[in-house]
ZAVO-278893 format. One record per residue: residue number from 1; chain; x, y, z of N, C-alpha, C, CB in turn; residue in three letters. Coordinates in Angstrom, 3 decimals, m for minus. Glycine has a CB too. Example, Ala and Ser with C-alpha at 12.3 -4.5 7.8 and 13.67 -1.06 7.14 Angstrom:
BEGIN
<fiba 1,'A',<13.190,m5.690,7.800>,<12.300,m4.500,7.800>,<13.200,m3.300,7.800>,<11.308,m4.473,9.046>,'ALA'>
<fiba 2,'A',<12.850,m2.250,7.080>,<13.670,m1.060,7.140>,<12.900,0.030,7.870>,<14.084,m0.598,5.725>,'SER'>
This chain:
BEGIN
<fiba 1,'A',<31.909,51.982,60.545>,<31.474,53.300,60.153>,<32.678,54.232,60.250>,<30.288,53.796,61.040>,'UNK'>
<fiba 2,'A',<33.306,54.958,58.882>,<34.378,55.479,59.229>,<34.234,57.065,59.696>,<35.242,55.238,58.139>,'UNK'>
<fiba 3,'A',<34.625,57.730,60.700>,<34.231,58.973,61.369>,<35.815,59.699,61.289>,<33.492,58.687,63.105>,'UNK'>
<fiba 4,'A',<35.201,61.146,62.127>,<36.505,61.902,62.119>,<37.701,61.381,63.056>,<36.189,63.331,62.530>,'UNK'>
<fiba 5,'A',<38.845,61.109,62.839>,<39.704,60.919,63.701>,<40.262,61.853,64.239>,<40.419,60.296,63.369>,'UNK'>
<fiba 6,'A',<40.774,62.539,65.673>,<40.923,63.682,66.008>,<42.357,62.859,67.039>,<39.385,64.587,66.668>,'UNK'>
<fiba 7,'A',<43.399,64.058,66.896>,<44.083,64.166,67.722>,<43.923,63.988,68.993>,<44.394,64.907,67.565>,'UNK'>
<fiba 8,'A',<44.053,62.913,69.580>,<43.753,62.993,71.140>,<44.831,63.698,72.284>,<43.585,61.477,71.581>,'UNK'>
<fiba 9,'A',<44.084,64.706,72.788>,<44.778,65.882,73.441>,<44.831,65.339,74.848>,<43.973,67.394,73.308>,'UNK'>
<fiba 10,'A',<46.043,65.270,75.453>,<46.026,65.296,77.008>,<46.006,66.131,77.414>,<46.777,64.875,77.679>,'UNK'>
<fiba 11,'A',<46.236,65.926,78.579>,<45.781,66.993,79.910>,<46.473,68.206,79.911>,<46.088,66.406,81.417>,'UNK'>
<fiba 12,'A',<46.255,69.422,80.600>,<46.513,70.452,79.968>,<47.856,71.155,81.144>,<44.970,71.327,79.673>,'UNK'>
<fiba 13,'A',<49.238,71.776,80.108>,<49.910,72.193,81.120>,<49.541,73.042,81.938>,<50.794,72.508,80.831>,'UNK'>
<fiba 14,'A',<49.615,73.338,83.683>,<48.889,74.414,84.181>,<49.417,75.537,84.507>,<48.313,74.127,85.094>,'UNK'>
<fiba 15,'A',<48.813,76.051,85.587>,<49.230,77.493,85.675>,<50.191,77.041,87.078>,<47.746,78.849,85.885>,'UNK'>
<fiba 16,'A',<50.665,78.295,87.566>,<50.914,77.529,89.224>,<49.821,78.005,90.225>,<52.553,78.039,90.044>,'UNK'>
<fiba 17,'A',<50.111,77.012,91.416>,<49.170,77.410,92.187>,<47.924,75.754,92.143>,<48.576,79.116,91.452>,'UNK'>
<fiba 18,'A',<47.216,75.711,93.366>,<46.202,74.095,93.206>,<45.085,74.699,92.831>,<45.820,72.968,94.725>,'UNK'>
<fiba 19,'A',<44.419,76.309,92.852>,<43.139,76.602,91.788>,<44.035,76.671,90.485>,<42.107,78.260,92.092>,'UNK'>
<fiba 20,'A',<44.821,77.158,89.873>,<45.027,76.902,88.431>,<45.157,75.939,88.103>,<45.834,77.346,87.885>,'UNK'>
<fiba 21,'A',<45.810,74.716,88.597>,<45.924,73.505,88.334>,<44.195,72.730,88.327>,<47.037,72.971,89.460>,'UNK'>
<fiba 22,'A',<43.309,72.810,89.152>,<41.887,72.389,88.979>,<41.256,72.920,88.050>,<41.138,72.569,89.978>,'UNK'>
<fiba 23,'A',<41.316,74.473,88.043>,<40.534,75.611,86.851>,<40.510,74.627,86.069>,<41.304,77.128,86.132>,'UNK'>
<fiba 24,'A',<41.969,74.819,85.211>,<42.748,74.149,84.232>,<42.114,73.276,83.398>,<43.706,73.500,84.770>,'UNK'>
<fiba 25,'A',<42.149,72.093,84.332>,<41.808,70.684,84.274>,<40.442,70.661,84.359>,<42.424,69.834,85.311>,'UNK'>
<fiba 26,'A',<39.681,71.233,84.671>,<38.105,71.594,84.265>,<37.543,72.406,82.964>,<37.595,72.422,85.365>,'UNK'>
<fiba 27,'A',<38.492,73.266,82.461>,<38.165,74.036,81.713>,<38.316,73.132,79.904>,<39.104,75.372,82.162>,'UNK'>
<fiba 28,'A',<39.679,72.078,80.497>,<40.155,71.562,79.432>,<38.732,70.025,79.124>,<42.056,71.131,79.847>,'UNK'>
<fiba 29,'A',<38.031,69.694,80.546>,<37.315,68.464,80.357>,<36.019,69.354,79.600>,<36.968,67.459,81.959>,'UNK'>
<fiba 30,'A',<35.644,71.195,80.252>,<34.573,71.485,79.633>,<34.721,71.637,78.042>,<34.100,72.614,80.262>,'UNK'>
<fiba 31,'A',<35.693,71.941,77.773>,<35.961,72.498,76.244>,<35.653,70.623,75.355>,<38.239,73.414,76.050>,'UNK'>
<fiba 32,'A',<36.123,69.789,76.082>,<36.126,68.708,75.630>,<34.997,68.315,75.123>,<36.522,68.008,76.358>,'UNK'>
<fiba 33,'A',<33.861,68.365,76.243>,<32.545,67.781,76.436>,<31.542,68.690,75.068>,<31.977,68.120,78.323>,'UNK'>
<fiba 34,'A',<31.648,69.924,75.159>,<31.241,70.800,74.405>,<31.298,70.790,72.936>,<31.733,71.676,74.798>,'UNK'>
<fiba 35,'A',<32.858,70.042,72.741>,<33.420,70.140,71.534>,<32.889,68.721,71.208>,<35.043,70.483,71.461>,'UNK'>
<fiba 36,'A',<32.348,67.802,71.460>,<31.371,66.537,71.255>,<30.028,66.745,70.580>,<31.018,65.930,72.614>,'UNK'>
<fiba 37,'A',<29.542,68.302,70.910>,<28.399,68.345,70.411>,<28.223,69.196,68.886>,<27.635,68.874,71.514>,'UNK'>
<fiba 38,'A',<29.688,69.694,69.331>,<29.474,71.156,68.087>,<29.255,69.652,66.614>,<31.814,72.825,67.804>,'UNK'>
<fiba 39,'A',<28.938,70.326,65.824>,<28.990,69.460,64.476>,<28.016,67.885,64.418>,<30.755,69.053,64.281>,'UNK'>
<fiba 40,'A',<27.626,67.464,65.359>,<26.403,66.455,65.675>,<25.320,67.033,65.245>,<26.147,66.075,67.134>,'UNK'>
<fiba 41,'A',<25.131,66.084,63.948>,<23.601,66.353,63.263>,<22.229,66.339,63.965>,<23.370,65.341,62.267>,'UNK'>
<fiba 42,'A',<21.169,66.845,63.690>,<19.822,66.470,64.066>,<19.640,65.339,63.122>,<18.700,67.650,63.941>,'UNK'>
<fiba 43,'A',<18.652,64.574,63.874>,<18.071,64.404,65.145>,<18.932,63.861,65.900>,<16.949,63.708,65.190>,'UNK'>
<fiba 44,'A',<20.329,63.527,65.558>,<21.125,62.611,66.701>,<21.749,63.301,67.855>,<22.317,61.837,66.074>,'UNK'>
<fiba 45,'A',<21.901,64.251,67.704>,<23.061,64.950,68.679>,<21.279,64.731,70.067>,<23.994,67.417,67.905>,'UNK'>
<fiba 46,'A',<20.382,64.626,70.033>,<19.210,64.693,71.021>,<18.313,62.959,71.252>,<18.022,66.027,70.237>,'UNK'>
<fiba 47,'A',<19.354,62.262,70.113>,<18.237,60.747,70.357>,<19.545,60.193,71.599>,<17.914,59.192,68.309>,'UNK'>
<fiba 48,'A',<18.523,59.464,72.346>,<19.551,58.624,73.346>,<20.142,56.904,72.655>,<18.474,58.319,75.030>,'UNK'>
<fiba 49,'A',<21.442,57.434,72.750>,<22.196,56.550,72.348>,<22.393,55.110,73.102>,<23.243,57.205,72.244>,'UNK'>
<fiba 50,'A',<21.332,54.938,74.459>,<21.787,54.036,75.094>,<20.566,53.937,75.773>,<23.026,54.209,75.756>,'UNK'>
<fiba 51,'A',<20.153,52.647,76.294>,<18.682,52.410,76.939>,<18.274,53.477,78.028>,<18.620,50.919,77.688>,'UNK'>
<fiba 52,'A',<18.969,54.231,78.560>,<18.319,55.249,79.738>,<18.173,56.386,78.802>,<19.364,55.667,81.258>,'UNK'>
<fiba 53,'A',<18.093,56.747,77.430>,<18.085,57.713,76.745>,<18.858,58.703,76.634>,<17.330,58.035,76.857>,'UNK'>
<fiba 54,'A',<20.272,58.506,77.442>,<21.569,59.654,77.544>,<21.776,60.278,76.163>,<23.155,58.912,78.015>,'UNK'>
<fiba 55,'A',<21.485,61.408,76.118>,<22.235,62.405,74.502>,<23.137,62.792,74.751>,<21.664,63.721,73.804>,'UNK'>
<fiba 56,'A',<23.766,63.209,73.288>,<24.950,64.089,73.796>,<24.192,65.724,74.151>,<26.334,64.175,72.376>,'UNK'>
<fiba 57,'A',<23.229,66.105,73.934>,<22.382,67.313,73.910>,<22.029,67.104,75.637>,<20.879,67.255,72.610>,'UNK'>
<fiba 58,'A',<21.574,66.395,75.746>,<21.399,65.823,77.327>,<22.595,66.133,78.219>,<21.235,64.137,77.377>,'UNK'>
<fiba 59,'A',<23.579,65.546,77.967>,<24.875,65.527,79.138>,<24.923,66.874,78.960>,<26.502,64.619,78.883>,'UNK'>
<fiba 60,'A',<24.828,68.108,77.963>,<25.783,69.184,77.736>,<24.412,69.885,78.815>,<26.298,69.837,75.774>,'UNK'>
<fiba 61,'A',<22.916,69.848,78.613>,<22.090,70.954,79.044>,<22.278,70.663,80.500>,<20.507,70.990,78.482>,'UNK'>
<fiba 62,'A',<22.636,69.174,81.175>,<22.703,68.545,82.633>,<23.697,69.188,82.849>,<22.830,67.004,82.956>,'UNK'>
<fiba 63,'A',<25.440,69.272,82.259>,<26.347,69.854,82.915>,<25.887,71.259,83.087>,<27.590,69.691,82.295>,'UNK'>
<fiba 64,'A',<25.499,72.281,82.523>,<24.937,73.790,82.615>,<23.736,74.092,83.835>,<24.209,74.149,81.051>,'UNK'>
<fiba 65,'A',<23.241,72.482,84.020>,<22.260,72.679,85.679>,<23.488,72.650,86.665>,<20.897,71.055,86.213>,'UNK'>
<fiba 66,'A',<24.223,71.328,87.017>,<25.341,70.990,87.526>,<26.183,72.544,87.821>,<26.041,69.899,86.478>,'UNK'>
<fiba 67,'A',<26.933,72.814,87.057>,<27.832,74.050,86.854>,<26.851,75.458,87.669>,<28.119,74.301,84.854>,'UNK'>
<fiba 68,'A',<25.852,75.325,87.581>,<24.845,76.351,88.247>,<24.973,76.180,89.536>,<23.368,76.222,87.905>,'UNK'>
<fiba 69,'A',<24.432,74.625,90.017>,<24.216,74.512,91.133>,<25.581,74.545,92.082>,<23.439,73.422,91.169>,'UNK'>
<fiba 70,'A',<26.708,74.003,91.710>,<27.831,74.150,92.711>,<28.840,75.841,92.485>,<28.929,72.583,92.380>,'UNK'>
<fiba 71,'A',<28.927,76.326,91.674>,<29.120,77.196,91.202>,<28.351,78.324,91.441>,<29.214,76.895,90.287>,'UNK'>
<fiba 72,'A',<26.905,78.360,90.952>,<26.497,79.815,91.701>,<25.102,79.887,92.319>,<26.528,81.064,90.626>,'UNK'>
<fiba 73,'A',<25.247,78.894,93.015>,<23.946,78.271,94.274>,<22.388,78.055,93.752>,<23.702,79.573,95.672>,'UNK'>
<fiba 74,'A',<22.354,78.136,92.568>,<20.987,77.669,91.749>,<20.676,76.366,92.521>,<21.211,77.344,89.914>,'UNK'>
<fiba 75,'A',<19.265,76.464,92.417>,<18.415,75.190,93.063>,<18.167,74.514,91.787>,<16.865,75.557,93.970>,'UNK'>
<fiba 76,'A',<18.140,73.361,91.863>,<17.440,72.285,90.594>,<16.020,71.310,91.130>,<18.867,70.932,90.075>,'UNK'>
<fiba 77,'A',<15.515,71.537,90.988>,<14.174,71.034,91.426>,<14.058,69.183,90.961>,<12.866,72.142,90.515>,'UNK'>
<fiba 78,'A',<14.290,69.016,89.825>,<14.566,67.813,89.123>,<15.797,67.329,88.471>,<13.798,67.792,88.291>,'UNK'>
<fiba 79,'A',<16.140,66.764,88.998>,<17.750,66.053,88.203>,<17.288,65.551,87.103>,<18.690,64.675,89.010>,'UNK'>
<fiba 80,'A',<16.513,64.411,86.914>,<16.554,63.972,86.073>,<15.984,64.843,84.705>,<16.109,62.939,86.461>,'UNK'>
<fiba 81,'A',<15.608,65.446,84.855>,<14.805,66.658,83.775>,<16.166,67.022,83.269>,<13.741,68.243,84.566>,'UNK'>
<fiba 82,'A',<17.041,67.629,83.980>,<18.260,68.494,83.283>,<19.063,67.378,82.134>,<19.550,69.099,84.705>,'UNK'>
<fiba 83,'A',<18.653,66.197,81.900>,<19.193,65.471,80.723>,<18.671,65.571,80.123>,<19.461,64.458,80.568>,'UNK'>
<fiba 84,'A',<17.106,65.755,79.618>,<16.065,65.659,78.778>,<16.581,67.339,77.782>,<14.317,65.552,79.829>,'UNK'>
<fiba 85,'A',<17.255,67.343,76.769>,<16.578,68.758,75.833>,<14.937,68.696,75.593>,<17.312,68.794,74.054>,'UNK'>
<fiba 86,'A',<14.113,70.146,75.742>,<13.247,70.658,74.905>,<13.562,70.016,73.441>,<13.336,72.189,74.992>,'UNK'>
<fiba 87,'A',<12.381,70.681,72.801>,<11.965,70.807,71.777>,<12.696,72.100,71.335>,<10.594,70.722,71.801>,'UNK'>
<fiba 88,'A',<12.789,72.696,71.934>,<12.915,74.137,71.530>,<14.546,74.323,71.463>,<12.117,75.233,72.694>,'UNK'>
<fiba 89,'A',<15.250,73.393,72.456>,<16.974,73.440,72.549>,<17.406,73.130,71.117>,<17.743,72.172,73.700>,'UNK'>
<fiba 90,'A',<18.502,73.954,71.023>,<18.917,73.431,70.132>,<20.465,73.749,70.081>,<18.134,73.754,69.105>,'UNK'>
<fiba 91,'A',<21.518,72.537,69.428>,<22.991,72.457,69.829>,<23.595,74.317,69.998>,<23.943,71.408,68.341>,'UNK'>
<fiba 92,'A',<23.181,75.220,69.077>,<23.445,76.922,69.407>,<23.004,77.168,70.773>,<22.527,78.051,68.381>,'UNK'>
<fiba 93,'A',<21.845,77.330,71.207>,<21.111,77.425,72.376>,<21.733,76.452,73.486>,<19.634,77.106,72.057>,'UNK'>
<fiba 94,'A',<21.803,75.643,73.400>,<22.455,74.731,74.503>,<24.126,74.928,74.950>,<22.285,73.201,73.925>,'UNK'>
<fiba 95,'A',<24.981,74.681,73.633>,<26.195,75.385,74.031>,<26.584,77.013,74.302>,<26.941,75.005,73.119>,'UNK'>
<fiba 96,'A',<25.458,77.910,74.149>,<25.669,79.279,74.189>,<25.405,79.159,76.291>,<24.250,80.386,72.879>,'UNK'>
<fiba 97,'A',<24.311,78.657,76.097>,<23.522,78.058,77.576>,<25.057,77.965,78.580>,<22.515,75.983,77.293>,'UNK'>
<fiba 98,'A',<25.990,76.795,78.186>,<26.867,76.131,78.605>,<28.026,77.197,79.237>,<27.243,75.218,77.508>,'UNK'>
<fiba 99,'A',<28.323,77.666,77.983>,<29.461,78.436,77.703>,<29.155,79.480,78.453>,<29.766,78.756,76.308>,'UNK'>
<fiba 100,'A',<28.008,80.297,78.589>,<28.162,81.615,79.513>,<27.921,81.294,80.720>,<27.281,82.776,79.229>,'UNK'>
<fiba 101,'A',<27.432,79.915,81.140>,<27.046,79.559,82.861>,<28.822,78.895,82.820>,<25.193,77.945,83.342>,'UNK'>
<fiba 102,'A',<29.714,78.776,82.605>,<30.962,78.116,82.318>,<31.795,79.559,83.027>,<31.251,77.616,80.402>,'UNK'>
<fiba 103,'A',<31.653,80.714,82.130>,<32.259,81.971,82.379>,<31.632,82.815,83.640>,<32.140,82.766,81.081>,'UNK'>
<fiba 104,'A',<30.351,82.360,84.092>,<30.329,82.897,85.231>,<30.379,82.056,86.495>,<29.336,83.609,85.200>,'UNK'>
<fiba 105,'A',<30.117,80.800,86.197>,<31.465,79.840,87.438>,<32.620,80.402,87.532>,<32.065,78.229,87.003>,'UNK'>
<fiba 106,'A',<33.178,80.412,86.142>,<34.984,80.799,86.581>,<35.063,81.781,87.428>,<36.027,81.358,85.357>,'UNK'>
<fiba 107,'A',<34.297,83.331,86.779>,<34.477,84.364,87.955>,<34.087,84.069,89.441>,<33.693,85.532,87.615>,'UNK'>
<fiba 108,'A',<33.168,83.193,89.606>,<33.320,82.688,91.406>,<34.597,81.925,91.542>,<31.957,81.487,92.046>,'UNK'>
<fiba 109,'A',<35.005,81.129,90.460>,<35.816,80.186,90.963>,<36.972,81.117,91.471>,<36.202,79.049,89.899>,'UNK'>
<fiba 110,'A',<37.712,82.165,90.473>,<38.414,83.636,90.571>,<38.511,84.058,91.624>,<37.882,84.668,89.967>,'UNK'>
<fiba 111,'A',<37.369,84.680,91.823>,<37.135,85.307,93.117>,<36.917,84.856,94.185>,<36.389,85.926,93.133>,'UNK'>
<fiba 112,'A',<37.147,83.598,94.591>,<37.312,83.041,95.958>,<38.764,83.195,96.326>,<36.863,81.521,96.050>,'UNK'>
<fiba 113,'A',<39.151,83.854,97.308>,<40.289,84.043,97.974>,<41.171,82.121,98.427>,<39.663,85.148,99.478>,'UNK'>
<fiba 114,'A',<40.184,81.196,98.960>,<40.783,80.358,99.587>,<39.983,79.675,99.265>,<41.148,80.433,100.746>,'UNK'>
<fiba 115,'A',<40.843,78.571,98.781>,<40.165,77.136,98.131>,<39.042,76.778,99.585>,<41.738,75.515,97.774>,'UNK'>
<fiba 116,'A',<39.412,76.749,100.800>,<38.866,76.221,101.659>,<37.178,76.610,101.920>,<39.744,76.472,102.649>,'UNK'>
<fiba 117,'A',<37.251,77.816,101.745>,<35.908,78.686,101.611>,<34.728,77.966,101.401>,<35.945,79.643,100.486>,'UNK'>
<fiba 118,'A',<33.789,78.083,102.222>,<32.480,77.761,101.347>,<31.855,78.475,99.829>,<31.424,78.031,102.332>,'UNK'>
<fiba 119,'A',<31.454,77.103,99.479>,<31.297,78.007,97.649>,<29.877,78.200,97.673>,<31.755,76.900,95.865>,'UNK'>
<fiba 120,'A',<29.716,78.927,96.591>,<27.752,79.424,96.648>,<26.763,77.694,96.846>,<27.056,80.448,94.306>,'UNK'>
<fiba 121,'A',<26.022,77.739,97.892>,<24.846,77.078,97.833>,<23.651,77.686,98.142>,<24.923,76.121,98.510>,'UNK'>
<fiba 122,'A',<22.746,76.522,96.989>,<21.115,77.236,96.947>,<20.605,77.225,98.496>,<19.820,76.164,95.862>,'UNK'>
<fiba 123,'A',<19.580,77.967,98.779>,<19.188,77.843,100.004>,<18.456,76.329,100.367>,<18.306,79.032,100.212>,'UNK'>
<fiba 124,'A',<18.055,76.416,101.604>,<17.651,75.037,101.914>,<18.532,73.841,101.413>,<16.326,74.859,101.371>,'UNK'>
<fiba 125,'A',<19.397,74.449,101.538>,<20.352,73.009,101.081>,<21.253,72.568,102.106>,<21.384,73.239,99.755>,'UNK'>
<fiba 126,'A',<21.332,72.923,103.304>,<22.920,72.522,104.358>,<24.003,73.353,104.047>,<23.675,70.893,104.103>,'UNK'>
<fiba 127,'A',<24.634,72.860,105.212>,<26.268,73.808,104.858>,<26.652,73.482,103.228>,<27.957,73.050,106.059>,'UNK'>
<fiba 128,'A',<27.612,74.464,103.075>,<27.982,74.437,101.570>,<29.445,73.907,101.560>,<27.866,75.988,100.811>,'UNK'>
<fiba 129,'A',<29.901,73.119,100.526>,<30.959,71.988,100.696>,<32.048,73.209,100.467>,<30.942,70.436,99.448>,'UNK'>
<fiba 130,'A',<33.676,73.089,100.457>,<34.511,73.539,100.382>,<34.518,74.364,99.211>,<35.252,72.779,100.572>,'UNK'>
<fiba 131,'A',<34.812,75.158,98.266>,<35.229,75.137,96.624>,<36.069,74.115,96.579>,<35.988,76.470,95.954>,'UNK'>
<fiba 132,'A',<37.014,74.039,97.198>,<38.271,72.715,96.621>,<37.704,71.850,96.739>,<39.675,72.327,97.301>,'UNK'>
<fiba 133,'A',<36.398,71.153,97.495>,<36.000,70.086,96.940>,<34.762,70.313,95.991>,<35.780,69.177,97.961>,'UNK'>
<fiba 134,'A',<34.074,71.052,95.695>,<33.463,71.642,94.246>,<34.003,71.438,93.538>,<33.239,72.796,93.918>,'UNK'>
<fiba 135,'A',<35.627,71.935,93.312>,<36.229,71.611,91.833>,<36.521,70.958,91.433>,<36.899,71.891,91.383>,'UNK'>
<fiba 136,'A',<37.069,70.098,92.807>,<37.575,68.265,92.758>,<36.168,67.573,92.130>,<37.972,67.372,94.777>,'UNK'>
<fiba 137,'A',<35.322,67.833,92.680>,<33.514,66.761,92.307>,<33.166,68.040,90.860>,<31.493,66.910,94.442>,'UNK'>
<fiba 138,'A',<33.407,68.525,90.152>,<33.162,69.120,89.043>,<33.972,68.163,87.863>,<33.613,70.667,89.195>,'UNK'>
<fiba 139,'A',<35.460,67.936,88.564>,<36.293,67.205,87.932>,<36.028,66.256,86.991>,<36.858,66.748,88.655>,'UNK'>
<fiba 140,'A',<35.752,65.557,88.178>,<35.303,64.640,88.180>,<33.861,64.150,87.512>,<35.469,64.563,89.185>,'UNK'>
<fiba 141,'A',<33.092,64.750,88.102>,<31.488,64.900,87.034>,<31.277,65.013,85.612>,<30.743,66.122,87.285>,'UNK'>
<fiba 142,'A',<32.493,66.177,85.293>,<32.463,66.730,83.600>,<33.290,65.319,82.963>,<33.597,68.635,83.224>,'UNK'>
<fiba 143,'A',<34.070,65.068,83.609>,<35.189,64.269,83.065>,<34.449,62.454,83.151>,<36.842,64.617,84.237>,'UNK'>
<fiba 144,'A',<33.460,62.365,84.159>,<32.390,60.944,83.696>,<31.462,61.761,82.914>,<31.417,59.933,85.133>,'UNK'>
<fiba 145,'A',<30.833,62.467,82.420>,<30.223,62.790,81.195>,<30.795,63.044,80.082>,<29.594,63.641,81.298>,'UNK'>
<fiba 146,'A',<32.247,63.652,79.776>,<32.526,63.409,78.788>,<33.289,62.014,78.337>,<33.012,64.391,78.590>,'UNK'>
<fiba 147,'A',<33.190,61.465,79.345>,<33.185,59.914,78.776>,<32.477,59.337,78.024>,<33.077,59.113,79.497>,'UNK'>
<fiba 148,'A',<31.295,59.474,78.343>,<29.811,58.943,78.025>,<29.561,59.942,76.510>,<28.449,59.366,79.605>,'UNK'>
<fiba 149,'A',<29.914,60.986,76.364>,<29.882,61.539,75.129>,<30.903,61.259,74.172>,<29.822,62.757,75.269>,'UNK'>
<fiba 150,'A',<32.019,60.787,74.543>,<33.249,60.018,73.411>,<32.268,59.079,72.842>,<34.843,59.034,74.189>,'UNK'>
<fiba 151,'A',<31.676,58.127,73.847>,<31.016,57.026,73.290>,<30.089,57.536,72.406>,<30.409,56.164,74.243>,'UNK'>
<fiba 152,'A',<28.783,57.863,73.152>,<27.802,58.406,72.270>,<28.373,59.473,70.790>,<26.857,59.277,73.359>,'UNK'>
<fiba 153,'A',<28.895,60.393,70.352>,<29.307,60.985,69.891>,<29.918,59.439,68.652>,<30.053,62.023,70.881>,'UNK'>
<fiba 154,'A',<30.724,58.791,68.962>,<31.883,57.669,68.389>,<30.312,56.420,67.479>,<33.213,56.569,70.426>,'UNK'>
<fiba 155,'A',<29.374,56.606,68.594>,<28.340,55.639,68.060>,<27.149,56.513,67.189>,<27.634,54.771,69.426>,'UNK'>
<fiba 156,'A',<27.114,57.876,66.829>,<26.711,58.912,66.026>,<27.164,58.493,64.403>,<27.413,60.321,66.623>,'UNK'>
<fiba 157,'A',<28.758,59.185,64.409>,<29.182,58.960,63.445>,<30.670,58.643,63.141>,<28.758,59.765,62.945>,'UNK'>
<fiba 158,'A',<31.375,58.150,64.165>,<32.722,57.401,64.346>,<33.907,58.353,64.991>,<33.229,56.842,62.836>,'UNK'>
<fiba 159,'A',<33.426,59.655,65.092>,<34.156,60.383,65.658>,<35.127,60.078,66.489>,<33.594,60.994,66.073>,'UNK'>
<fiba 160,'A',<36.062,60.275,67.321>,<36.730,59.830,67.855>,<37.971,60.765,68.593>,<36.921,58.973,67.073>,'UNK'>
<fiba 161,'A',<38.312,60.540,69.477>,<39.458,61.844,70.176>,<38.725,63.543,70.905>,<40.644,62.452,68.486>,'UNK'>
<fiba 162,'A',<39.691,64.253,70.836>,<38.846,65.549,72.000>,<39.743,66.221,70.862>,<39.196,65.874,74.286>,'UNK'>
């Protein structure tokens, strides 16, 4: 199936400093993940491409629970729900979703004086982990989902690269 071939972009030069260097490198895996969905037709960008039903509509509405919860202490009641899109989602609605819970992480991420700091957690949840290890396990999280969306995305319509 022949698809778009895209420049595959590495990692991004940073700023100085170990929050610009994480920001960075998060901002470049979110733009990535995001940019998987823009242009994915209906019904595919929402059918699961793989026996547990993973979408690419799925990973993007799960990272926007994710990004809530370590970022600005939102509770999630159900994990597994935050993969499932509505009926009603749709790729505008979901990346608009993304993109402004994205811009108001950063301003916490910003405004923490010291990586070491505790970062926002929902209540009833325990102590709250470091930010520097928030951004490290964000990293990491966005960057195994947009894995899973190269694929899915590549098994859509051949797409290929970030």
């Amino acid at each position: 199936m022949p698809g778009r071939r895209a420049k595959d972009s590495g990692p991004p030069w940073t700023g100085a400093g170990e929050k610009a260097t994480l920001r960075d490198f998060l901002d470049h895996l979110r733009t990535s993940i995001a940019d998987k969905v823009v242009g994915t037709p209906e019904p595919q960008v929402r059918a699961g491409g793989v026996p547990s039903g993973t979408s690419l509509l799925g990973l993007l509405k799960h990272l926007t629970y994710v990004e809530r919860f370590y970022f600005l202490g939102e509770d999630v009641d159900n994990w597994r729900a935050t993969m499932r899109p509505s009926v009603e989602d749709t790729v505008d609605s979901v990346l608009a979703d993304y993109r402004s819970t994205v811009d108001r992480a950063n301003k916490v991420i910003d405004a923490c004086p010291d990586l070491a700091h505790p970062a926002p957690r929902p209540p009833r949840r325990g102590p709250a982990p470091s930010m520097r290890w928030v951004l490290v396990h964000m990293i990491e999280e966005t960057g195994r989902h947009a894995g899973h969306a190269d694929i899915l995305r590549e098994q859509i319509d051949g797409s290929t690269g970030r």
